[in-house]
N, C-alpha and C positions, 0 to 999 in steps of 0.2 A: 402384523406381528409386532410387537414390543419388545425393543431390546433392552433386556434389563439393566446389562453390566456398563459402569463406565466403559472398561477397555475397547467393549465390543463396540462399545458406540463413538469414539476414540479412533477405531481401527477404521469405522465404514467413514466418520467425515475426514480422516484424511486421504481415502483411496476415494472418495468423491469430489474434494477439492486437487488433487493429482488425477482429475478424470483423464484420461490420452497418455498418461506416462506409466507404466508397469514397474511395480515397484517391489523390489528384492525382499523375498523373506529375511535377511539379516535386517537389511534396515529398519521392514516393522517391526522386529525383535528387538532390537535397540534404539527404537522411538517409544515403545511401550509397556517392555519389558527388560530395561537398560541393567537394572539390580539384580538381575539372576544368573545364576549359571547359564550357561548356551543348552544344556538339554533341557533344561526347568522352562526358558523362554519359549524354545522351540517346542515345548509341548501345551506352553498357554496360548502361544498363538495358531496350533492346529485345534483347539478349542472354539475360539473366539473365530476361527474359519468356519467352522463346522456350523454353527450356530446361523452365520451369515448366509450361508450357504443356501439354508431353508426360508431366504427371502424372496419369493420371485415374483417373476413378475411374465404373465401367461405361460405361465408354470415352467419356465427358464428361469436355474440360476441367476442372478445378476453378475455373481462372480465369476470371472474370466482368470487361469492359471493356465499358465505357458514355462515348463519344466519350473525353474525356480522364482517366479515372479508372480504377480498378483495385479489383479486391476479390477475394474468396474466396467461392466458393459454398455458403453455409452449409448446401445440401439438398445436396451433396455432400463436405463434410469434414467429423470431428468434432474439437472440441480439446480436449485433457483439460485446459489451465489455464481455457478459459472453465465448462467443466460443474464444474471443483472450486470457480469462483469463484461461479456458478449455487446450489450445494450447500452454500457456507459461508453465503451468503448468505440461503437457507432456514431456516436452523440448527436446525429437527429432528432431533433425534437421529439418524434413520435418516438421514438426509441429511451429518450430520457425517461419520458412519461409512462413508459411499458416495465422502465428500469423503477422508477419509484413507486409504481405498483406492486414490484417483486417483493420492496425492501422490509422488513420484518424488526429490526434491531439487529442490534451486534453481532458479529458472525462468532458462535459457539462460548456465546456469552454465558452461557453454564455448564460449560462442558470444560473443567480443570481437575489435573492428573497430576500424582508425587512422582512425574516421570520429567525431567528438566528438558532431555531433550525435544518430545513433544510439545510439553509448556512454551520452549524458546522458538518453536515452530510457528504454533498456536497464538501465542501474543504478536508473533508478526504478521501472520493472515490478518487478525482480526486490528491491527495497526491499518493495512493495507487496504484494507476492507471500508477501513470508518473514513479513510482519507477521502478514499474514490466515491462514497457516500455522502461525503457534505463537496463535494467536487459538483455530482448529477443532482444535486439537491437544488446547491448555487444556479446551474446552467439552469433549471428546469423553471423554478421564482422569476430569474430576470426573464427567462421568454418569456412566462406568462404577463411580467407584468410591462412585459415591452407592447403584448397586445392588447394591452390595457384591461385582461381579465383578473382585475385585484383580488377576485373571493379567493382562483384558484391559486392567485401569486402567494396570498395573503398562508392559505392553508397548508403550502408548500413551505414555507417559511417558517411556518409555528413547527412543521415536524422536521426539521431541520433544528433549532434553538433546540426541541426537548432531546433530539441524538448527546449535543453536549451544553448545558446549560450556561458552564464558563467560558467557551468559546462567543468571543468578543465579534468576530467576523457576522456571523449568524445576527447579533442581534443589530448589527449595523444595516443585514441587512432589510431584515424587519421593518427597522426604523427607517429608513430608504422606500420600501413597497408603501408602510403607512403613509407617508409624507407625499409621495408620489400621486398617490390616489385621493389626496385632498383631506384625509385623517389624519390632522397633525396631534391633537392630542390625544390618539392613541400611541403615534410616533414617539411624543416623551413621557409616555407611562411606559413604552417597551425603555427607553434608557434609563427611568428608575426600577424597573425589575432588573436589568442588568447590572448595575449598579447595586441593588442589593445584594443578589446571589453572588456579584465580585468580592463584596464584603463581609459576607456570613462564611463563606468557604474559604478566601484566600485572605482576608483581610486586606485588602487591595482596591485601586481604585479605576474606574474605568480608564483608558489609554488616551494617549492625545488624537488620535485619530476621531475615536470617541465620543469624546467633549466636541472636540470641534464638529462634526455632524450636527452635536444635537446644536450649540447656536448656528450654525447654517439654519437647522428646521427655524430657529426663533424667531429669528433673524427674518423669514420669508413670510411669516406671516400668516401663512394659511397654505404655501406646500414649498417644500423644499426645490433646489435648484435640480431641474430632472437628469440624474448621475450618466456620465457618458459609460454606454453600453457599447459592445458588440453586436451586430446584425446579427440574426436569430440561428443558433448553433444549424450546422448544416453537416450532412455525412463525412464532409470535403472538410469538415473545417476543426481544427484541434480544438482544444480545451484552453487552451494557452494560443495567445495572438500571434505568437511564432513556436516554433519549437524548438523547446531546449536541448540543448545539443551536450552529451556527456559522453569524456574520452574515458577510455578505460586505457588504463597503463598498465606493463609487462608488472608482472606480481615479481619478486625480487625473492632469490631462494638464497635464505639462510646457512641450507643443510651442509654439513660436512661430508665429502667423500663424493666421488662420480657416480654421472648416472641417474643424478635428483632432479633435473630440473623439467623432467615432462614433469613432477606434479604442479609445480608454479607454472609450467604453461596449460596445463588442463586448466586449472583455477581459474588462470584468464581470460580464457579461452569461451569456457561453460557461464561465466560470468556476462561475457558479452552475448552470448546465445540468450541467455534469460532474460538480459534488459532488452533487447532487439522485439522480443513478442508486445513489448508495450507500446503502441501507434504513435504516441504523442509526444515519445521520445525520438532522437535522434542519435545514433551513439556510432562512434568514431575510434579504432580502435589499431592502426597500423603502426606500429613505433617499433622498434628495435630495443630489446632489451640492452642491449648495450650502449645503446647512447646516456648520456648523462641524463639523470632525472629532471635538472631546471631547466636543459634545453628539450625534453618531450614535454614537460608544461608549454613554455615557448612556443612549441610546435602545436602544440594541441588548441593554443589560444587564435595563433592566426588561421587555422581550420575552422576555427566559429565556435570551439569548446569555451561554454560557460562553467563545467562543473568535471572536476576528475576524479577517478577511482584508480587508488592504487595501492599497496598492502604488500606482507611480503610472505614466505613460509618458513617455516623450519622442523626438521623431522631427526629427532635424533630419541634413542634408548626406547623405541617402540612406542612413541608421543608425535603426534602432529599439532603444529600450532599454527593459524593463522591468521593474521590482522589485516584488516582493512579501513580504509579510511575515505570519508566523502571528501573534496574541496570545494569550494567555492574559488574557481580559477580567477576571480574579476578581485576576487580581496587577497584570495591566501586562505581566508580563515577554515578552518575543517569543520565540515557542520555536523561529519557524524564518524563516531572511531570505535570501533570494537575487534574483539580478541574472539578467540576458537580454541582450543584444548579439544581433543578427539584422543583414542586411542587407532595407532595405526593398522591394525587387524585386517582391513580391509580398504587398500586404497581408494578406490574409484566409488563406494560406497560414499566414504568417507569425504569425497571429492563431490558427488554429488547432495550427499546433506548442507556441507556448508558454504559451496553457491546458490544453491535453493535459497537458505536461510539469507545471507547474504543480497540478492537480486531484490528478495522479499521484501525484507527492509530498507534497502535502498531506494525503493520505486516510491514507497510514500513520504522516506525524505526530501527526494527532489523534489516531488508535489506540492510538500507545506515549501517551500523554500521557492520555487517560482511562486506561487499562492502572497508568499510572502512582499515577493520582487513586484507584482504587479498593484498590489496594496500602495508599497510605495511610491512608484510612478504615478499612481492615481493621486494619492495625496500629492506628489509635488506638483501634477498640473493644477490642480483648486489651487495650492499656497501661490502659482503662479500668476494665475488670474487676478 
C-alpha cells in the first residue's frame, strides 16, 4: 500500500523510530499538527490513523492503541534504522558488516514538514543517524583493511566519503587504506579530490592533519607508514578505546512560586534515562542540587567525568522554557548550547519531547567530540615520533 500523504508518512516514521515507546495522541498532534486548533488536529490525526491502520501485516493491524496512546507493533514490523542502530551498537565485526549492508542513505532524507517541531525532531534523528554512520563505516574499512582485504576496505571507504563529500576524516581515511595497500598514487589523487571539493564548496583548504598525511604518503615512497589501529572491534569492545564518561547535573529551576521543582528533576532525571540506553557511553549522575555548581563540576571531574550536562528551567504565564548546555569538563569550553520554548498545556508531554530532543542531540555531539579527541591524540603521537 502507498502512503500518499506527507503527514501520514511523518506519523508512521516517527512511531517506527519510537518503536518500544507509546506515544500520546497529544504529542502527535503537536508533532504534526502543532498550527491547528485541538479539534482540527485531533480529527487530522484520526485521519492519518485510519489510513495506517489498513496496513498490515498477516492481516493484523501494525498499529497497536492502548486507551490514549499509539505505537507500532514490534512482532509485526521490522525497521532497518532500529536493527542498523541494534548492529552498530554490538560492534562486532560481523555485525558492522550486517550494519553496512542495512545502510541506504540519510535517515528520512525526503521526508520535511512546515511542522517545526517534527522538523527539530527529525534533523536530530537524522544528525544522530549520520554520526553513528561514518562511526560503523570508520570501524568496518580499518577491520577490513587490518585483514588486509583492501577491495572490501577500499569499497567501504568510497561509500563512506560519498555520505559526506566535505568531511575531511573520510578522505584521510581513504588515503590511509590506498597507501596501506601499496596504491600510493591513487592515495594522492583521493587528497586532490578532497582538496578540490574543499574548494569549490567551502573555498577552503584541506587541514593540517591533511597535508601532513599526504607528505607522510610522499615521503614513503611507495606506502605510507601503516597507522596504529585498534585490534579488530569485538562485541566487548566500544567504539572508543575507553569510554567517555558524561555527568549529568541537577537542571537548575528558575520558576517562581512552590512546588516547581519535580519538573527540573524530571528533566534530569529522563535525561539520564535516555543517555544511559547508549553502550559506549558512561554517564554519572549523583549530585545534590544544592551543592554549588563549580564544586559538582569538581566532583564530576575526579569521578572520570570528561563532559557535563547541565541546563536550567523556567515556567512562568503558561510558557516553559528550557536550556541545556554540553561542557567539555577538561577545558570549560561548551561545545553545544540550546534553548526550548514549549507551551505548558501538558507537563510530562512536554517533559518528554524535550529530553527526547535533547538526549538526541546530545549523543552525536559527544561522538564528533571524542571522534575529535582521538584525532588528536593520534596526531600528537606521529608529531611525537
Amino acid at each position: 500500500m502507498t502512503i500518499a500523504g506527507a503527514k501520514q508518512r511523518a506519523l508512521l516514521a516517527y512511531l517506527a523510530l519510537t518503536m518500544g515507546k507509546p506515544t500520546s495522541r497529544d504529542r502527535l498532534m503537536s508533532m504534526l499538527w502543532g498550527d491547528r486548533f485541538d479539534e482540527q488536529a485531533r480529527q487530522s490525526l484520526r485521519q492519518a490513523l485510519t489510513k495506517l491502520r489498513k496496513l498490515e501485516n498477516g492481516g493484523k493491524s501494525i498499529l497497536q492503541s492502548d486507551g490514549d496512546t499509539i505505537s507500532l507493533d514490534a512482532d509485526a514490523v521490522d525497521v532497518d534504522a532500529i536493527e542498523f542502530e541494534r548492529l552498530a551498537d554490538d560492534q562486532a565485526p560481523d555485525a558492522l558488516l550486517r550494519a553496512i549492508g542495512l545502510y541506504r542513505g540519510g535517515l528520512l532524507e525526503s521526508l520535511f514538514l512546515k511542522e517545526a517541531a517534527f522538523d527539530e525532531w527529525a534533523s536530530g534523528e537524522r544528525a544522530r543517524y549520520s554520526t553513528l554512520a561514518c562511526t560503523v563505516f570508520e570501524n568496518a574499512a580499518a577491520y577490513k583493511d587490518d585483514q588486509a582485504d583492501s577491495v572490501a576496505a577500499i569499497e567501504i571507504a568510497q561509500r563512506l566519503v560519498a555520505m559526506d563529500p566535505l568531511r575531511e576524516p573520510s578522505h584521510r581515511l581513504m588515503m590511509r587504506i590506498f597507501a596501506d595497500s601499496g596504491q600510493r598514487a591513487a592515495a594522492l589523487k583521493q587528497y586532490a579530490a578532497c582538496a578540490a571539493v574543499l574548494s569549490a564548496e567551502l573555498d577552503v583548504e584541506p587541514d593540517g592533519e591533511t597535508k601532513d598525511l599526504l607528505e607522510e604518503i610522499r615521503a614513503s615512497g611507495a606506502k605510507s607508514e601503516k597507522r596504529a589501529k585498534p585490534s579488530p572491534p569485538s562485541s566487548q569492545r566500544s567504539l572508543f578505546p575507553t569510554k567517555p564518561t558524561v555527568a549529568v547535573f541537577p537542571f537548575a529551576d528558575l520558576s517562581e512560586g512552590e512546588g516547581e521543582h519535580s519538573f527540573a528533576r524530571g528533566i534530569t532525571e529522563d535525561i539520564i534515562s535516555a543517555l544511559a540506553k547508549y553502550r559506549w557511553l558512561a554517564v554519572i549522575s549523583r549530585f545534590s542540587a544544592d551543592t554549588d555548581p563549580q564544586q559538582i563540576q569538581i566532583a564530576a571531574r575526579e569521578q572520570g567525568a570528561t563532559y557535563g550536562i547541565e541546563g536550567s528551567v523556567r515556567k512562568s504565564a503558561g510558557r516553559i522554557r528550557v536550556s541545556a548546555q554540553l561542557i567539555d569538563l577538561r577545558t570549560g569550553r561548551y561545545i553545544w548550547v540550546h534553548r526550548y520554548d514549549r507551551k505548558a498545556d501538558d507537563v510530562l508531554q512536554v517533559q518528554d519531547e524535550i529530553t527526547e530532543q535533547i538526549a538526541g542531540t546530545i549523543e552525536p555531539e559527544l561522538a564528533i567530540a571524542e571522534g575529535q579527541r582521538a584525532r588528536d591524540k593520534q596526531q600528537d603521537a606521529l608529531t611525537a615520533r
